[in-house]
N, C-alpha and C positions, 0 to 999 in steps of 0.2 A: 268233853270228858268231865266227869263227878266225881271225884276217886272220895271211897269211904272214911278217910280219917278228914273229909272238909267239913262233915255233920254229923250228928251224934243223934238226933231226932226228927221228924218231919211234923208240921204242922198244917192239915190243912184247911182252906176254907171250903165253906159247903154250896153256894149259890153259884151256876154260874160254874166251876170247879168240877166238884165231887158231883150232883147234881145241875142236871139242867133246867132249873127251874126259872131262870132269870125271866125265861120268853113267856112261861105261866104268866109271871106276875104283869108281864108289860100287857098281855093281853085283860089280865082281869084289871089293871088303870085304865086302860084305852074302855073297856067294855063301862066300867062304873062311870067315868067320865061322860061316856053319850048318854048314858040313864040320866046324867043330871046336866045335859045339854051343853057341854064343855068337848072342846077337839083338843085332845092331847096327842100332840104329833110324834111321830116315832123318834125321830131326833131328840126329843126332850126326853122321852120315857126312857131310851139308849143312854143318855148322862147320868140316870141316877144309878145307872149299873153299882152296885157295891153299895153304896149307903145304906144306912138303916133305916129303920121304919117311920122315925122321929125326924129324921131328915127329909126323906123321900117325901111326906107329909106337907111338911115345911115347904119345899120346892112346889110342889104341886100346888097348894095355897096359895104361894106369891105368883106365879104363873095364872093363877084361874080369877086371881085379882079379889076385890072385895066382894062379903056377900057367899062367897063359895063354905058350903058345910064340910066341915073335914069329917065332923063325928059322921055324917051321912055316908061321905066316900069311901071312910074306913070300912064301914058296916057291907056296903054293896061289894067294894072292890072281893072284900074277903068269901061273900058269899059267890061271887065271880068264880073266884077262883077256885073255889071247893068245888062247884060244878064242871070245870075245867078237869082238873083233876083226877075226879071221879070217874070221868068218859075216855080220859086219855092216857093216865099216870105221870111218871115224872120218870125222865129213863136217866142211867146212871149213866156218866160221860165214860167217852173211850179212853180206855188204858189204865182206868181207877182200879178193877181188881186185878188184875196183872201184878198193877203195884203192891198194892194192899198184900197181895201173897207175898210176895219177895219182899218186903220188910217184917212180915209174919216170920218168915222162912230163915232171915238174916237177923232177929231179933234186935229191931230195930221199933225202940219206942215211936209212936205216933197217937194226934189229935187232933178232932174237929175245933175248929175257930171261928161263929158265925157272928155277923152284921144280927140274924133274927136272933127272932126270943127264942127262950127255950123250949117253948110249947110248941112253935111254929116248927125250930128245928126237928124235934121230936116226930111229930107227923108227916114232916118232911121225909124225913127216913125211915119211917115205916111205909108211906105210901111208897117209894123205892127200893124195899126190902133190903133194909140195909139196917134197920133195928139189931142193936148192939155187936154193929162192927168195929166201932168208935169206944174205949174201955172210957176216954175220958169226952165229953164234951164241954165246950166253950162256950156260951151266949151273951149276948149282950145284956139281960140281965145279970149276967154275974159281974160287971165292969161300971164304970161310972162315965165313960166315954167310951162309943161307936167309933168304928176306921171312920174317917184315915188316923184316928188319934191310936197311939201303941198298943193302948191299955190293955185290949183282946189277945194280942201275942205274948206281952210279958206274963199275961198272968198264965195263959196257956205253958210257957217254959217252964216257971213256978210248978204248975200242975205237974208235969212230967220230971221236974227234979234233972234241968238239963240248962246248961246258961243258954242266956238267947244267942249270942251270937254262932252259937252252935246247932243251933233250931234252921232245919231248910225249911223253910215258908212258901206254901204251893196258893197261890191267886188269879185270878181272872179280873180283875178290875182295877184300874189305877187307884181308888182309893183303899185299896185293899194292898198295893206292893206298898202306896206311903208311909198307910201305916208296919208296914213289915219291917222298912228303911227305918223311919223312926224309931220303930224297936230298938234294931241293932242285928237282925235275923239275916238269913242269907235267901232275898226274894228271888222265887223263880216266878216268870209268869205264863201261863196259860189263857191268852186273852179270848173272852165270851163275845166282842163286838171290837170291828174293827175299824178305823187303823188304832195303831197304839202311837199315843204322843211319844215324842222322843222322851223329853224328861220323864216319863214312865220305864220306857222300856233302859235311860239310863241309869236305873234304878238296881235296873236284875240282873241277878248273875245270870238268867237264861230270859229269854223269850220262845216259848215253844208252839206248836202246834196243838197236841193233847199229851198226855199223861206217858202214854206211851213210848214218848219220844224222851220223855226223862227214865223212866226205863230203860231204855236204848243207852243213855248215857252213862249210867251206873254201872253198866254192864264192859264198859269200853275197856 
C-alpha cells in the first residue's frame, strides 16, 4: 500500500520506464558494432541499462579495446536507430497512462528525469506521441552529472517546487534507483531486465512489475 500523504510529487524516468526504448537502443549498438566488425554481446549491452550516453560510450570503448572509433559508432548506431524506429515506433509501457490520468485527476504534480539529451528525449516522445505530456522535463543537458550521480532528481524536485524526499521516483534500472537513493527521493522500481540485484531492489520502497501495479497500490 502507498497511502497519499508518503509523496507530494512523482518523478519519472523515460528509457526503459515511461518508454520502451531501451531494446531500440540495444539493437542499434549491437547493429552499429557488426558494421564496424565488433560482437557486442547481450549481456554487456543489458549493463549499460540506465547510463548515459557519455558513459555508455566510454563502456563500449573499453570493451572494443584500442583502435575502436567512437565518433564512427556514435554516428552508425544513431542512424541505426532512427531506422528502427521509423519501421517500428517506440510503444508506451503498460500502465503509464492509467497513471498519468490519476495524478492528472488527483492534482498531483509530475516529471520526466532522463539519462538522454534533450533533443534525443524530445523525439523520443514525439515518436510515442506523448509530446507535451511532461509540463516539465529533465535531461542530462540541464545537470553537470548523469545517474547514478543525484544531480538529475534534485534538480527535477527544485523544477517542481516539492523537497526530494517527498518526490516518488519511478525507475527501471539500478543506476537510476542509485541515483534516486542518493537523492534522498522515495525509489520505486520498475525493472526493464532482469533479475534485480538485491542491493538495488534494497534500495526501493517497491519493486514492481509495470506501472500499473503502482496504481493498484495507491488505490489500496
Amino acid at each position: 500500500m502507498l497511502k497519499r500523504g508518503e509523496f507530494a510529487a512523482v518523478i519519472f524516468d523515460m528509457d526503459g520506464l515511461v518508454l520502451d526504448t531501451e531494446k531500440t537502443y540495444r539493437i542499434a549498438w549491437r547493429e552499429a558494432g557488426r558494421a564496424m566488425r565488433y560482437d557486442l554481446p547481450d549481456a554487456f549491452l543489458e549493463a549499460l541499462t540506465g547510463l548515459a550516453i557519455d558513459a555508455v560510450l566510454q563502456e563500449i570503448e573499453g570493451f572494443c579495446g584500442p583502435g575502436f572509433d567512437t565518433s564512427e559508432f556514435n554516428r552508425l548506431s544513431a542512424a541505426c536507430w532512427r531506422d528502427h524506429v521509423a519501421a517500428h515506433g517506440i510503444e508506451v509501457k503498460r500502465g503509464f497512462h492509467a497513471l498519468r490520468d490519476y495524478l492528472d485527476q488527483e492534482g498531483i504534480p509530475f516529471c520526466l528525469a532522463t539519462n538522454s539529451t534533450l533533443i534525443n528525449a524530445e523525439e523520443c516522445l514525439r515518436l510515442a506521441g506523448l509530446e507535451g505530456v511532461f509540463a516539465a522535463l529533465i535531461a542530462r543537458d540541464h545537470v553537470e552529472r548523469g545517474k547514478p550521480a543525484p544531480d538529475i532528481f534534485l534538480q527535477a524536485a527544485a523544477t517542481l517546487d516539492v523537497a526530494i524526499d517527498r518526490c516518488l521516483v519511478l525507475e527501471d534500472s539500478s543506476a537510476g534507483i542509485e541515483a534516486a537513493a542518493r537523492a534522498g527521493a522515495l525509489p520505486v522500481m520498475v525493472p526493464s531486465a532482469l533479475p534485480v540485484e538485491a542491493a538495488t531492489a534494497a534500495r526501493c520502497r517497491f519493486v514492481l512489475n509495470d506501472l500499473g501495479e503502482l496504481l493498484d497500490l495507491m488505490h489500496c
